[in-house]
VEXLOZA-665859 format. One record per residue (C-alpha): residue in three letters; x, y negated, z negated. Coordinates in steps of 0.25 Angstrom, whole numbers. Layout:
BEGIN
<rec code="ala" east="X" north="Y" up="Z"/>
...
This chain:
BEGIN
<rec code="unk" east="85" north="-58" up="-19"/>
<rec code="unk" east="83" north="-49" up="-9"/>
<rec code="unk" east="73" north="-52" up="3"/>
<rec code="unk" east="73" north="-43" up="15"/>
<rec code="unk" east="65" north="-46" up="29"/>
<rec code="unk" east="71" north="-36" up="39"/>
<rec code="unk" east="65" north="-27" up="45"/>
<rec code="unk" east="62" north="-12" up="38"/>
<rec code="unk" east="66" north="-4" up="49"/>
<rec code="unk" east="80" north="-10" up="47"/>
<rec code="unk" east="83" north="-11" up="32"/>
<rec code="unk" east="96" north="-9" up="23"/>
<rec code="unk" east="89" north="-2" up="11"/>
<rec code="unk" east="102" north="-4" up="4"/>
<rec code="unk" east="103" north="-18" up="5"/>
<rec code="unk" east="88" north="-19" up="3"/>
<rec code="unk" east="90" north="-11" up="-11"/>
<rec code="unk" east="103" north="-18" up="-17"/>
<rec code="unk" east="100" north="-24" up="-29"/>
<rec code="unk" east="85" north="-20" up="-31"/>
<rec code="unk" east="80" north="-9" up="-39"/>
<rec code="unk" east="76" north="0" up="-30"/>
<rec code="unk" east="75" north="14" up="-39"/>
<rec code="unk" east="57" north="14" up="-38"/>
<rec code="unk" east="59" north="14" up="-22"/>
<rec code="unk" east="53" north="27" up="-18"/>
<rec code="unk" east="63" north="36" up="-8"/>
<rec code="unk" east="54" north="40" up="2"/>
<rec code="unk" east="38" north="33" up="5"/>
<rec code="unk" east="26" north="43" up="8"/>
<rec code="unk" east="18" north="37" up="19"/>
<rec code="unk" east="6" north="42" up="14"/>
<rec code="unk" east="7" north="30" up="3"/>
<rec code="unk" east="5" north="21" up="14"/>
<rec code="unk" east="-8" north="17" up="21"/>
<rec code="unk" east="-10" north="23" up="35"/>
<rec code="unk" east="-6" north="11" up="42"/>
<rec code="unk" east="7" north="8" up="35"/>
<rec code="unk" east="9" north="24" up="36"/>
<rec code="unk" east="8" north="24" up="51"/>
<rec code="unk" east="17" north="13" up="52"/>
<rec code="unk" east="27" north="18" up="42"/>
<rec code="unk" east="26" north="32" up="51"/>
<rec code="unk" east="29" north="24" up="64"/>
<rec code="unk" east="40" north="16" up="57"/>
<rec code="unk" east="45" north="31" up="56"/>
<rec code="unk" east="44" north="36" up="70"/>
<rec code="unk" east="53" north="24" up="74"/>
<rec code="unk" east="64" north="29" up="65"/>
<rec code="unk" east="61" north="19" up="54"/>
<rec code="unk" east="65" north="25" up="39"/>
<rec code="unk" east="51" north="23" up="31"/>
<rec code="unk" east="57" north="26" up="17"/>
<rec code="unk" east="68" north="17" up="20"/>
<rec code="unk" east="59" north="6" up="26"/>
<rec code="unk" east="49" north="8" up="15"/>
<rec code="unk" east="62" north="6" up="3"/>
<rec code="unk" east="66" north="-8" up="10"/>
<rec code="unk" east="52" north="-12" up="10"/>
<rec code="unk" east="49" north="-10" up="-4"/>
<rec code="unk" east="63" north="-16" up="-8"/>
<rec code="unk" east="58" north="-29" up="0"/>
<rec code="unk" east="46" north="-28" up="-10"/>
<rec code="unk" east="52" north="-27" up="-22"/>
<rec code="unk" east="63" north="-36" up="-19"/>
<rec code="unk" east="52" north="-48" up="-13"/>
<rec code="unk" east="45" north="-44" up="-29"/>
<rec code="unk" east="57" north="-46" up="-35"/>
<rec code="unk" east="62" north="-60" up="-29"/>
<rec code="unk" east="48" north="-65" up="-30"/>
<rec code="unk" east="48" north="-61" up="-46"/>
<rec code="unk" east="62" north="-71" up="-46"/>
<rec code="unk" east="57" north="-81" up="-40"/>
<rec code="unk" east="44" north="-81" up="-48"/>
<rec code="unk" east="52" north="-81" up="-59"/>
<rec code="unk" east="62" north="-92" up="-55"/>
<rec code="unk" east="48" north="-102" up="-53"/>
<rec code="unk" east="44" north="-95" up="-68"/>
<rec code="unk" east="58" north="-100" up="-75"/>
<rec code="unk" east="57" north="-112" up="-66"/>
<rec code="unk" east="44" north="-115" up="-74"/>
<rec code="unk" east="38" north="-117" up="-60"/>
<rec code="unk" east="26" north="-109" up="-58"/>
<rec code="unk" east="16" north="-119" up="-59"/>
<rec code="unk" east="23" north="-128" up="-49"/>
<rec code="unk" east="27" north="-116" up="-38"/>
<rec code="unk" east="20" north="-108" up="-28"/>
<rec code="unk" east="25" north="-95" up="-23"/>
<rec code="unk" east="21" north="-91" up="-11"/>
<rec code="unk" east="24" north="-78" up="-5"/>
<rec code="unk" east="22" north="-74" up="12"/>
<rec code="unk" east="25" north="-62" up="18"/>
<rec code="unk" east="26" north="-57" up="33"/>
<rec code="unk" east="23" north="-43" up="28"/>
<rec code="unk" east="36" north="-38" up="30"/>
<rec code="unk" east="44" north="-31" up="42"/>
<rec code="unk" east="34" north="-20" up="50"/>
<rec code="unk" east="38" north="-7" up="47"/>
<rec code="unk" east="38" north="-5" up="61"/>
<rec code="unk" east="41" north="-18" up="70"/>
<rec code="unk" east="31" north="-21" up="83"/>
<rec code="unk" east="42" north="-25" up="89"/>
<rec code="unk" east="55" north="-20" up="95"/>
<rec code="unk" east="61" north="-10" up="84"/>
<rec code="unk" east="77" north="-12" up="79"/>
<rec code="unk" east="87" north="-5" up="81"/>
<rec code="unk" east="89" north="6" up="68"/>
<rec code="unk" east="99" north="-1" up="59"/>
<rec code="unk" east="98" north="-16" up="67"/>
């Protein structure tokens, strides 16, 4: 399946796309949707030449994508008849910033 962890300032949405249904994926995200803290950072995201709608596209592919090879698998323990005898568990590192604290890439790195 597909499983991205590079950073969103620096994304191939093609390749991010290929093979998922990606037709609900909104065009463009208003930053009025978003709470005031995500907003502001989206905004400086922005100021540092960082393409929102872009980084906002890969983001939700990652998503739907992580849904989608979590449902396999779940389904493989199901076919498997191992459900009582199996433990999921799931950890997250919250993802790439939007904005890195540290030293910024070069656009297209």
């Amino acid at each position: 399946g597909h499983s991205t962890h590079d950073p969103v300032f620096n994304c191939d949405l093609l390749t991010a796309e290929r093979g998922l249904d990606t037709d609900w994926l909104p065009q463009t995200f208003d930053l009025a949707r978003f709470s005031e803290h995500m907003a502001s950072r989206l905004r400086h995201a922005a100021s540092l030449g960082i393409q929102i709608d872009v980084t906002m596209k890969k983001y939700l592919i990652d998503l739907y994508s992580l849904d989608l090879n979590i449902g396999s698998l779940l389904a493989t323990i199901d076919r498997l008849h191992l459900r009582e005898s199996t433990l999921v568990l799931f950890s997250s590192d919250h993802g790439p910033a939007v904005v890195s604290k540290g030293p910024q890439l070069p656009r297209g790195a």
